[in-house]
N, C-alpha and C positions, 0 to 999 in steps of 0.2 A: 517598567524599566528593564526588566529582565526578557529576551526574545529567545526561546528554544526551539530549530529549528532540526525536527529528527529524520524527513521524510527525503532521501534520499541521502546527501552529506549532512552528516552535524555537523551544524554550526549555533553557536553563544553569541549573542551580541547584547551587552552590557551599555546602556545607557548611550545607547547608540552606537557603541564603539564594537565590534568585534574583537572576539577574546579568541586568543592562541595558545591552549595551555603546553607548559611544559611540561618537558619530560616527568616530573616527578608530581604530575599531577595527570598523571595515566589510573591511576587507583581512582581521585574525585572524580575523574569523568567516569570512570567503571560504575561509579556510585548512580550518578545525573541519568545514567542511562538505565541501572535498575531500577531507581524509582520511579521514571515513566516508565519503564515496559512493563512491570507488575502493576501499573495503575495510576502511580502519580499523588496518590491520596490515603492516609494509612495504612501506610505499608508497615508491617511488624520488624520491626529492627533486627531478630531473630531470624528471622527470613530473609534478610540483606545479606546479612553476616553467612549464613547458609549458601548463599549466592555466589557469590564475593571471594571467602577465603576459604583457600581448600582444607581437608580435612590434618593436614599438617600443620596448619595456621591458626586451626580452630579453638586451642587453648588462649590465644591471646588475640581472637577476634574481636570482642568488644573493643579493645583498645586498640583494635587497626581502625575499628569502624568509627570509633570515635576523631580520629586525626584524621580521617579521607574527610570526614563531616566536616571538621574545620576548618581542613584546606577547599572544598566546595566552595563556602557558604566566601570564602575570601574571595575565590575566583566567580562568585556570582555578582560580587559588589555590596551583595547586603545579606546581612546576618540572619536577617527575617525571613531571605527567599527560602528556606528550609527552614520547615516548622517540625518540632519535634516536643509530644506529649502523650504520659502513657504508655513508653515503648514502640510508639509509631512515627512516624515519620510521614512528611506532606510537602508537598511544593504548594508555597505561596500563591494562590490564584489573584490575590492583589496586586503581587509584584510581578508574578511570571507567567508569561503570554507562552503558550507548546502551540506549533503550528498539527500535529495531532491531534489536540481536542478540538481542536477549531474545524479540520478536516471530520473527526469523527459525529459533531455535531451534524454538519451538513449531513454525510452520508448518514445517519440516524432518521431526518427528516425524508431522505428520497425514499430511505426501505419502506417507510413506512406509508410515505403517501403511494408507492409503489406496490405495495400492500393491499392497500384498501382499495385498488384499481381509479385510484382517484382520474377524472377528464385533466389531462393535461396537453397544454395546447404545446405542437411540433416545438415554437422558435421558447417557448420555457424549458423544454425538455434539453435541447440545445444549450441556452443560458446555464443550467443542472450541469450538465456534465462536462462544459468550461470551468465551469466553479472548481468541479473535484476533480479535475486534470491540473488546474491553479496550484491547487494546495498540494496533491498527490505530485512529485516531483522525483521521484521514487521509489522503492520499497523502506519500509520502518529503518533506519540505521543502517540501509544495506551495506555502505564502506566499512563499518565497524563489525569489526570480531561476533564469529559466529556463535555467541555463548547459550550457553542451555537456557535458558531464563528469558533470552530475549530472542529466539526462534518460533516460538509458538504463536506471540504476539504480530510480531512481521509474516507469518503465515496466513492466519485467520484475516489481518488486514487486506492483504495482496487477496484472496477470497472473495472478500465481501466488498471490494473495490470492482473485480470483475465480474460479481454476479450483477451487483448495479447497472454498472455502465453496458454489460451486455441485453439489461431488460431494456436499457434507453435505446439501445441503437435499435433492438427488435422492433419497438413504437416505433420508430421514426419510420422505418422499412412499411409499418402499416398505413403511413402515412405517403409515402413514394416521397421522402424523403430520400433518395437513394446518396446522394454524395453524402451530405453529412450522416448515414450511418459506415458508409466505408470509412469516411474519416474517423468515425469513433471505434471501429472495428479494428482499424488497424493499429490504434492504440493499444485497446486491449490488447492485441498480441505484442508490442511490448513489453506493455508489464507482463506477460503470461505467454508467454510461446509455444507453454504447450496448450492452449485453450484450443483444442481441435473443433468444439463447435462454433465458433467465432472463425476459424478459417473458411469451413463449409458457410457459415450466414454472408462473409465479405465474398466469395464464390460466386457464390447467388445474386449476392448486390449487385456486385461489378459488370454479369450477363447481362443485367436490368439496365444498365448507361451503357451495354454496346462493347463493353472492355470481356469479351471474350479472352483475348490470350493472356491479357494480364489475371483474369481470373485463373488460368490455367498454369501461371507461371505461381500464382499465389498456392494452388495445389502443389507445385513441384518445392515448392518452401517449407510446407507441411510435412511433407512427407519424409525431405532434408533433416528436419529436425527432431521429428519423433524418432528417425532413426538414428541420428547421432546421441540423442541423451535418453532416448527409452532404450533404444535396441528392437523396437517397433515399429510397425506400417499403418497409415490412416485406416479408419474406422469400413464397414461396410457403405454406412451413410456418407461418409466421405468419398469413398470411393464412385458409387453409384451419381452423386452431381458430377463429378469431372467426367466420366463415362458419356455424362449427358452432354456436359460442353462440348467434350472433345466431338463429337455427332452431329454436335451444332444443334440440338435441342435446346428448349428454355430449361433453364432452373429453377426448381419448383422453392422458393424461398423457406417453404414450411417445411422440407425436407430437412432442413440443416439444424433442425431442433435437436 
């Protein structure tokens, strides 16, 4: 009955309904949002409370944490969606659905069968990473406050979303699947703008279908942006494919590794 949905805007929807919390329930949502981002699953109440209220607040943290706990469990609908024993703390996996675990199960399955170098056929590989495009709707909580507790979380994810998604598009490319890996190329850069080697592999792609100057227009976006938020210029490896386009050479696809 309970839907928690982190992966780009939060949103709560309670027994179908979507839930608006108010103002004075900015601290419960503080809460909702430490307990998935440290896990979701035994979390040490001690460590919320650490999280949570600053070091000024700290003498009467337990009884802040215990009234944000109150006010949650009212704005979840049910008293049981947060379970609390021991000193720890848990979201109800009975009552409450995180589009997170849901996403992080999937992408647990591709690492792995990605891993094992398992045969995977082109139109599955495809069906894979519509799935985790599905769910991935944008970075962990990205509209919510950049708090210390829940940056490391939404880092590591935004990570191991593009190292995924950039082994599928690589298969696909061995496959002369060329469109659907630009399309999944240029998602990753999306989520990831600075992923330089994902600009040089859609480079590559795009020479492969004929799209020369858009591959070349895709270099001068690269270049745009590592220098606007690094204060840097593409790689040698980057360099050297566009060198090639520009001369009207092919793109050696393995170069953009």
């Amino acid at each position: 009955p309970v839907r928690i949905y982190t992966l780009g805007r939060l949103s709560i929807v309670v027994d179908g309904r979507a839930m608006v919390p108010s103002g004075q329930q900015h601290k419960p949502v503080d809460l909702l949002q430490a307990i998935i981002s440290l896990g979701g699953r035994h979390i040490a109440i001690s460590r919320l409370i650490d999280s949570l209220w600053s070091d000024a607040e700290s003498r009467g943290g337990r009884g802040a944490f215990d009234a944000s706990l109150l006010r949650l469990r009212r704005l979840l609908g049910h008293d049981d969606a947060i379970l609390a024993d021991g000193g720890r703390v848990s979201l109800n996996e009975a009552l409450c659905w995180v589009d997170l675990w849901s996403f992080e199960r999937l992408l647990n399955r591709t690492e792995e069968a990605l891993a094992r170098h398992l045969p995977i056929e082109p139109d599955e590989l495809e069906r894979t990473s519509d799935s985790l495009l599905a769910l991935y709707r944008g970075d962990f909580l990205e509209r919510e406050s950049a708090h210390a507790w829940l940056l490391p979380r939404r880092d590591r994810l935004r990570q191991r979303v593009v190292g995924v998604l950039a082994e599928i598009a690589r298969l696909l490319e061995t496959s002369a699947r060329w469109l659907e890996a630009i399309r999944l190329y240029r998602r990753i850069i999306e989520i990831d703008p600075l992923a330089e080697a994902c600009y040089r592999r859609l480079m590559a792609s795009l020479q492969q279908t004929g799209e020369t100057a858009e591959a070349l227009r895709v270099h001068a976006r690269c270049r745009e942006v590592l220098h606007s938020t690094l204060g840097a210029t593409p790689s040698r490896e980057t360099e050297a494919i566009y060198d090639t386009l520009r001369d009207g050479g092919p793109a050696n696809p393995s170069a953009s590794a």
